[in-house]
N, C-alpha and C positions, 0 to 999 in steps of 0.2 A: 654375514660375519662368519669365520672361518675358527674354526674351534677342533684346539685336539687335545686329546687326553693325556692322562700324567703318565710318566714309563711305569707300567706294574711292576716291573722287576726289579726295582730301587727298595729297600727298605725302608716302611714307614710303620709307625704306629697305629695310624687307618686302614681300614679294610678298602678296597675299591667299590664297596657297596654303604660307606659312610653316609650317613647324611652332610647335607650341610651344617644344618642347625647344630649338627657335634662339631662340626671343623671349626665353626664359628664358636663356639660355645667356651672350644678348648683355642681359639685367637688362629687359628689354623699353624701353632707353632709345634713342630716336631720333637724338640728337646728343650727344655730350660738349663740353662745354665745359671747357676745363682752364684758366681762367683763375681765380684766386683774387683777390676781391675784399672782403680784411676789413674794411676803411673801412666800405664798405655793412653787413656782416654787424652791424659794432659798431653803426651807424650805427642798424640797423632792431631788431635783438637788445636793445642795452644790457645787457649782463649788468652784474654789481654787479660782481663776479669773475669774472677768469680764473684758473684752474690749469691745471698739465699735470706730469705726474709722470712718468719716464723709472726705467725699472725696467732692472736691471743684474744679474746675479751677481757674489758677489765671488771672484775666487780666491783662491788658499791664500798667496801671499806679502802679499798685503791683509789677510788677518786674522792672520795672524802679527804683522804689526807693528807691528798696530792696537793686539793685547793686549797687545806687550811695549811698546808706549808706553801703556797703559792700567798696567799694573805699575812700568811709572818712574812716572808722574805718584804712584800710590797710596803708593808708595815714598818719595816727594821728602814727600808731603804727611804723613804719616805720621811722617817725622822731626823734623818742625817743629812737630807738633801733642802728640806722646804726650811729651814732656819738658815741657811746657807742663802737660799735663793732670796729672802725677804730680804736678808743684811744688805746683800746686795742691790737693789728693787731699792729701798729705802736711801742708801749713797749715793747711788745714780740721781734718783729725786732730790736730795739735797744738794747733790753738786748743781743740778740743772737750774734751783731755787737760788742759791747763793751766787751764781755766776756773774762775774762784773762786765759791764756792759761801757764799753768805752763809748765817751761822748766827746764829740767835736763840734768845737764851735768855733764859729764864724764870725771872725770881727770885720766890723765893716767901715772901712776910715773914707 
């Protein structure tokens, strides 16, 4: 493997007697720049979409409340639906009870 060394005469903030362990330590990056420029980013990037998803735990008074508003709504809806559905259940069964059944007969001369 053929290996050659970095130009000394470039300024750097390392010495040519650095370790690694420092180059690595410090990401072997010469300057930070902390300026965030998403214009550009968008600009050169173009994604189609952004997301970003923010992940939380819920505590115990958040799910508590969550279910006993999950049990009123099922509750509410539940009342308004199942006397609906008997009335219905119950018409069907009568119509099917009550239905006239046509008879033919047959005379025989």
């Amino acid at each position: 493997m053929y290996v050659t060394a970095l130009d000394s005469s470039l300024p750097s903030q390392y010495s040519e007697y650095s370790t690694i362990e420092n180059l690595l330590n410090n990401l072997m990056i010469e300057e930070w720049n902390p300026t965030q420029m998403y214009d550009r980013y968008y600009d050169e990037c173009q994604p189609i979409e952004c997301t970003y998803t923010i992940i939380t735990r819920n505590n115990i008074l958040y799910v508590i409340t969550t279910l006993i508003g999950i049990i009123g709504g099922l509750t509410r809806v539940s009342k308004i639906l199942v006397p609906i559905s008997v009335k219905i259940i119950v018409y069907c069964i009568r119509k099917w009870r009550n239905r006239v059944v046509p008879q033919i007969s047959i005379i025989q001369t």
